[in-house]
C-alpha positions as CSV (number, residue, x, y, z in Angstrom):
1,X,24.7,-5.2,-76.1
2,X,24.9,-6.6,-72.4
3,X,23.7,-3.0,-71.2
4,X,20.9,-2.9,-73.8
5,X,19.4,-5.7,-72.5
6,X,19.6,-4.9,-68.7
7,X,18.0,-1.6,-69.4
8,X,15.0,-3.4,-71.3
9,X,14.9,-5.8,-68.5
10,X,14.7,-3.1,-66.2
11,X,11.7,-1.3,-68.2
12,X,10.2,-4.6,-68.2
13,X,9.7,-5.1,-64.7
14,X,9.1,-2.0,-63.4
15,X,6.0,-1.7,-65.8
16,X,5.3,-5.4,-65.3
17,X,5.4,-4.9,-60.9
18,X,2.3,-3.7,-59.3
19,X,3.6,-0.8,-56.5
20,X,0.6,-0.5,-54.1
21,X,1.0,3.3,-52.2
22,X,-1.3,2.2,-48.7
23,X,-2.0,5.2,-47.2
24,X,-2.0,4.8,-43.1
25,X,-3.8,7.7,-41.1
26,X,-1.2,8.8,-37.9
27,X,-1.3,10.9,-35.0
28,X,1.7,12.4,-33.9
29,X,0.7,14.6,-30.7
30,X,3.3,13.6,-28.9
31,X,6.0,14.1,-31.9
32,X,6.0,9.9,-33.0
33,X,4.2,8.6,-35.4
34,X,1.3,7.0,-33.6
35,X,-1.1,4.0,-35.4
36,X,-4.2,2.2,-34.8
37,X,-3.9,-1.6,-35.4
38,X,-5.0,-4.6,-34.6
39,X,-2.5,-7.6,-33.4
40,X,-4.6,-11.1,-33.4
41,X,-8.1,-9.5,-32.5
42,X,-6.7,-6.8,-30.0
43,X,-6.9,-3.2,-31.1
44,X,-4.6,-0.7,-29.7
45,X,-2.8,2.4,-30.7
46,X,1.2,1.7,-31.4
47,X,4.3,3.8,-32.1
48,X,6.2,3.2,-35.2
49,X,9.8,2.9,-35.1
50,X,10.7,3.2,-38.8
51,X,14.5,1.9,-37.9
52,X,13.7,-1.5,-35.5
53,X,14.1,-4.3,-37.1
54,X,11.6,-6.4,-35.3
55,X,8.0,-5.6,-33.9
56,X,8.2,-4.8,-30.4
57,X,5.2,-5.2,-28.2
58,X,4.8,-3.7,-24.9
59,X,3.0,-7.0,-23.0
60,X,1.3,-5.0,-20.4
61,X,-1.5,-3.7,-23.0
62,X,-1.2,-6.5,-25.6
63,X,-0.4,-10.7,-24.8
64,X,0.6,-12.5,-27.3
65,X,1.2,-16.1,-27.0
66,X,5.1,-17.1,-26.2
67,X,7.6,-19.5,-28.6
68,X,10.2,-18.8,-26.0
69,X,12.6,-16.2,-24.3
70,X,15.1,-14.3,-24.5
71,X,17.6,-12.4,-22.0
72,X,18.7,-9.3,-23.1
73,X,20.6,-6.2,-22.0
74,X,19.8,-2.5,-22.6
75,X,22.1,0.4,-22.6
76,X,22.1,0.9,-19.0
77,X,23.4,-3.1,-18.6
78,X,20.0,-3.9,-17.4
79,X,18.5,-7.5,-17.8
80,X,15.2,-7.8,-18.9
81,X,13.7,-11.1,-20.8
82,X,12.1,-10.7,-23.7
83,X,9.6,-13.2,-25.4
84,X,8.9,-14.6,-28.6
85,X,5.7,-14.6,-30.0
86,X,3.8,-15.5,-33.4
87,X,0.9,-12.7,-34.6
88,X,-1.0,-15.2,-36.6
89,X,-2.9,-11.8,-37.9
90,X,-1.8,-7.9,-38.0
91,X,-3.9,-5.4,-39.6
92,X,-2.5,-1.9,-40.0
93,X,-5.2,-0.4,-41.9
94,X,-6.0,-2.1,-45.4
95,X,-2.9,-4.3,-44.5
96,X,-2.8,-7.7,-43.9
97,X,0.2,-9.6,-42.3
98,X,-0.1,-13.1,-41.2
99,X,2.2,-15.5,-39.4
100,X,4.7,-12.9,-38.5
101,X,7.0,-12.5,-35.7
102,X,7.0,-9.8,-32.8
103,X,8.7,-9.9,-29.2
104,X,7.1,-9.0,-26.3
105,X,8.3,-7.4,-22.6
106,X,7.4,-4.7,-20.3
107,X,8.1,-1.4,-22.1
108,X,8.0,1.7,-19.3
């Protein structure tokens, strides 16, 4: 009985949720995906990372205003402070994000 009534709960919501497929237009001449989108009014080309976590912005192309910092190393035990920032809009396409979160530091 119990498993019954999972699988018509099951049936029910996946007819019930709307899916949306957005498909994104990428360039990937130099073997990364490579996007066009626009982080609080600035429009710039961006490399997606489909593993990170967070939204990494390289700050000497796009600044975005700072919440605070944070001291990090990388793999070579190299310091480098990061900051925390608030895109109030990003825009990948037909995609609309608000009030999300993204670091920003010098990416060579």
């Amino acid at each position: 009985m119990k498993f019954n009534y999972l699988l018509f709960l099951l049936i029910v919501f996946s007819v019930v949720s709307k899916s949306q497929i957005v498909a994104i237009p990428y360039n990937d001449d130099i073997k990364v995906p490579v996007i066009t989108l626009d982080i609080n009014g600035q429009h710039d080309r961006f490399i997606v990372d489909r593993g990170a976590e967070v939204t990494i912005v390289n700050s000497r192309y796009i600044q975005l205003p700072e919440l605070g910092k944070i001291k990090a190393n990388d793999a070579n035990n190299s310091s480098k402070t990061i900051f925390k920032s608030k895109v109030n809009n990003l825009n990948i396409g037909s995609v609309a994000i608000t009030n999300a979160t993204a670091y920003s530091t010098e990416l060579y």
